[in-house]
C-alpha positions as CSV (number, residue, x, y, z in Angstrom):
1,X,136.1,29.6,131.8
2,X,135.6,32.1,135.2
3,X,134.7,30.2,138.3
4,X,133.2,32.2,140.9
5,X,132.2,31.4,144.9
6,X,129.1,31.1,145.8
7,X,129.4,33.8,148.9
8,X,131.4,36.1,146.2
9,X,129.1,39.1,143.9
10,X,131.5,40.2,140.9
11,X,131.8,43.7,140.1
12,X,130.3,44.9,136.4
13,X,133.6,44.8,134.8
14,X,135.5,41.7,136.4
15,X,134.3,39.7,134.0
16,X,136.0,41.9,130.8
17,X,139.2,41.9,133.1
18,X,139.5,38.5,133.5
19,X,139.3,38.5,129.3
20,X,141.7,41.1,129.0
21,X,144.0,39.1,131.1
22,X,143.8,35.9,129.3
23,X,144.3,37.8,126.1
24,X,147.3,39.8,127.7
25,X,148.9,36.6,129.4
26,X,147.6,33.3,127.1
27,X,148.1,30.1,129.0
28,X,148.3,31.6,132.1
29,X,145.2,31.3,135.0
30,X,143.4,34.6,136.4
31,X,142.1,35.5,139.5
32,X,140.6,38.7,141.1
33,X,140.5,40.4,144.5
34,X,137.6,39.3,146.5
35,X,136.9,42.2,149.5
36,X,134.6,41.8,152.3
37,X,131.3,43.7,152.5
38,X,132.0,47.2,154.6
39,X,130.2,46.4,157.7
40,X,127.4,49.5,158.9
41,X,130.0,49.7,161.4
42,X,133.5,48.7,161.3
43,X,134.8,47.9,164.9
44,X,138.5,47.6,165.3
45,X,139.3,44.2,165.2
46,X,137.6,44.7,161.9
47,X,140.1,47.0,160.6
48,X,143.0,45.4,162.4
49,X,141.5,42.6,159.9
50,X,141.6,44.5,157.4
51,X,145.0,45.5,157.4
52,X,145.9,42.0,157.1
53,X,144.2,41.1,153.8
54,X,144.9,44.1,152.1
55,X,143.2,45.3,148.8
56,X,145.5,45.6,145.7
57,X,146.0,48.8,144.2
58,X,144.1,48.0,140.4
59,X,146.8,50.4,138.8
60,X,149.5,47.9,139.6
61,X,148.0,45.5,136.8
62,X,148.5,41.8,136.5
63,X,150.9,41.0,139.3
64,X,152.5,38.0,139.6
65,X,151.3,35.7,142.0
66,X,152.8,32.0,143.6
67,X,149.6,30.3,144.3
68,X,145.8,30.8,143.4
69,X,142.7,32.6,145.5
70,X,139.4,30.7,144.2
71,X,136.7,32.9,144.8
72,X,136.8,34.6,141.5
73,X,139.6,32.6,139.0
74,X,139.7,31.8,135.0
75,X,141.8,29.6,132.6
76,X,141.1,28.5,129.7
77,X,139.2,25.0,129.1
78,X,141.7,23.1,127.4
79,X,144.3,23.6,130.5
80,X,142.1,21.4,132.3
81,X,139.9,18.9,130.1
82,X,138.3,16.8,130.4
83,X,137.9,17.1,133.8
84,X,138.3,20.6,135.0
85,X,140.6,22.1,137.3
86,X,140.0,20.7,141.0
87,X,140.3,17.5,142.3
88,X,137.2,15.7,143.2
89,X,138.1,13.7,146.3
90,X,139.4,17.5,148.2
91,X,136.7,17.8,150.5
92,X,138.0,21.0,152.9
93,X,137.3,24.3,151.5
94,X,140.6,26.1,150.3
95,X,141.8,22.6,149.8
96,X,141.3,22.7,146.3
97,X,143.5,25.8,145.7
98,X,145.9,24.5,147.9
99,X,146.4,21.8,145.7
100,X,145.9,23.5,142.3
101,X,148.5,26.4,142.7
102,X,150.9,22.8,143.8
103,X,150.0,21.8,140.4
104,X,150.5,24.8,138.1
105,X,153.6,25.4,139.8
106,X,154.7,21.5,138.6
107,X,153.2,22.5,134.9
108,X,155.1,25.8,134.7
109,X,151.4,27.4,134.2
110,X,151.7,31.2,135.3
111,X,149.3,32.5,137.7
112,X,148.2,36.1,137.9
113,X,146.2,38.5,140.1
114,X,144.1,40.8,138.3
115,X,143.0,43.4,140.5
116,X,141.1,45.3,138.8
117,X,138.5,41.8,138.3
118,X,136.4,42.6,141.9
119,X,134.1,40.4,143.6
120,X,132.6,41.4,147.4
121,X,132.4,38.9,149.7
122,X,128.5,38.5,150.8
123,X,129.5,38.3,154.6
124,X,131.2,40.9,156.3
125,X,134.7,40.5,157.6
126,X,134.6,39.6,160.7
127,X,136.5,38.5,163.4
128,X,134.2,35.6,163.7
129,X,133.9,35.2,159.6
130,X,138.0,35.3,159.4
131,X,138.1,32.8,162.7
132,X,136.3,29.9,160.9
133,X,137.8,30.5,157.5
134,X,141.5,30.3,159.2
135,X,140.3,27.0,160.6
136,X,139.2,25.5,157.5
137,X,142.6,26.5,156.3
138,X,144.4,24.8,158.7
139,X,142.3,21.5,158.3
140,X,142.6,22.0,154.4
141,X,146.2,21.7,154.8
142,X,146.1,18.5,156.9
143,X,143.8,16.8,154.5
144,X,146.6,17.8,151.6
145,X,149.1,16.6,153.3
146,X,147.7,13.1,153.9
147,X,146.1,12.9,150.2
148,X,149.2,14.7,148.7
149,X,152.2,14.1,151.2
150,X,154.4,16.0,148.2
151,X,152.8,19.3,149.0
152,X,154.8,19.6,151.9
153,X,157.6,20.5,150.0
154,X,156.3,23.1,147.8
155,X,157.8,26.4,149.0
156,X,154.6,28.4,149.7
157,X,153.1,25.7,152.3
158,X,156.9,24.0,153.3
């Protein structure tokens, strides 16, 4: 099963790397670089941006990865039946991968980056765009810590 954002347009082939990946790694949960839009004009806090969310080179292969990005991510059903991977009462974005990369990690469930599976971001990356998703991160990790106060010690968000 691929979930994808709705602000995120996968590349032709992400879709047949995600498979590979599964069928390279079974058990294990996928995910795939998502890249901002090239703006007409990049200014440069644009590419000072940039630099900090850089792209993956897609000859390194699957790579290893401590906790989940969302906008483009597989598994396979049965990890998660009956009722899928995300909790329903999360209500900040990024909350939900906060608290599923806290979970795989408990499970022992490996989690890979497949950089060759691409999806674009539909806005451009702004310093306005990365300003208002950094906030939602930092109110996605207040909400986790109040729902689930054990998060706090998991190494990534300690």
């Amino acid at each position: 099963m691929i979930c994808v954002d709705d602000d995120i347009l996968l590349d032709r082939d992400a879709i047949n790397w995600h498979l590979k990946a599964h069928k390279m790694m079974p058990g294990s949960v996928v995910f795939g670089q998502c890249i901002f839009r090239p703006a007409s004009r990049e200014s440069r806090s644009q590419a000072y941006l940039a630099e900090l969310s850089p792209v993956v080179d897609p000859a390194a292969g699957l790579v290893p990865q401590p906790v989940v990005a969302s906008g483009q991510i597989s598994f396979e059903r049965a990890q998660f039946a009956p009722d899928g991977p995300y909790r329903s009462d999360l209500r900040t974005p990024a909350a939900e991968e906060y608290e599923l990369s806290f979970r795989l990690a408990r499970r022992g469930i490996p989690i890979y980056l497949e950089p060759r599976a691409v999806g674009t971001h539909l806005v451009t990356g702004g310093v306005t765009e990365k300003t208002i998703q950094e906030f939602k991160y930092g109110i996605a990790v207040g909400e986790l810590f109040y729902k689930v106060p054990e998060l706090k010690e998991f190494a990534p968000y300690a």
